[in-house]
C-alpha beads as a LAMMPS data file, in Angstrom:
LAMMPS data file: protein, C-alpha beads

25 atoms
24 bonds

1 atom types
1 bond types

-500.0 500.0 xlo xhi
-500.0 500.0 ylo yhi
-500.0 500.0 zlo zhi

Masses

1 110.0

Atoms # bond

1 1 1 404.199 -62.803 359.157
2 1 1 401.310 -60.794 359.196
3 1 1 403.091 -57.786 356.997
4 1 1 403.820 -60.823 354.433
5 1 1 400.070 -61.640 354.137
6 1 1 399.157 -58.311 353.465
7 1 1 401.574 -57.807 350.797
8 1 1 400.533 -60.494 348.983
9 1 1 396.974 -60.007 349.602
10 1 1 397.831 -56.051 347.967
11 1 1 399.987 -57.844 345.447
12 1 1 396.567 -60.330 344.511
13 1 1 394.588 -57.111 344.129
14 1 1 396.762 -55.453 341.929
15 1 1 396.788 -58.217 339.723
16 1 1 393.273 -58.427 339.679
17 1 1 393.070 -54.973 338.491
18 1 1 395.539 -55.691 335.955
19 1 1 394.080 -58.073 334.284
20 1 1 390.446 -56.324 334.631
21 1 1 392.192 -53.006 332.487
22 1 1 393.627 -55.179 330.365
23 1 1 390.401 -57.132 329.565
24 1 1 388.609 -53.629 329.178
25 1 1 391.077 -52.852 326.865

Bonds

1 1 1 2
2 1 2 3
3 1 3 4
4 1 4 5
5 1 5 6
6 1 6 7
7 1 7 8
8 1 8 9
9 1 9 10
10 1 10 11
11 1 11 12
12 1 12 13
13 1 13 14
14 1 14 15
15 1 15 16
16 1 16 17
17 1 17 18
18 1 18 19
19 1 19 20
20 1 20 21
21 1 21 22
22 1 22 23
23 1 23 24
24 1 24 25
């Protein structure tokens, strides 16, 4: 359970970083 929360916590992050490149871009 736990390992599944933390994978989509890194997953949300990602994302976020994503989309914060892309808007730079």
């Amino acid at each position: 359970m736990a390992l599944l929360l933390y994978s989509d916590q890194l997953r949300n992050r990602v994302a976020a970083r994503t989309a914060r490149e892309r808007d730079l871009r």
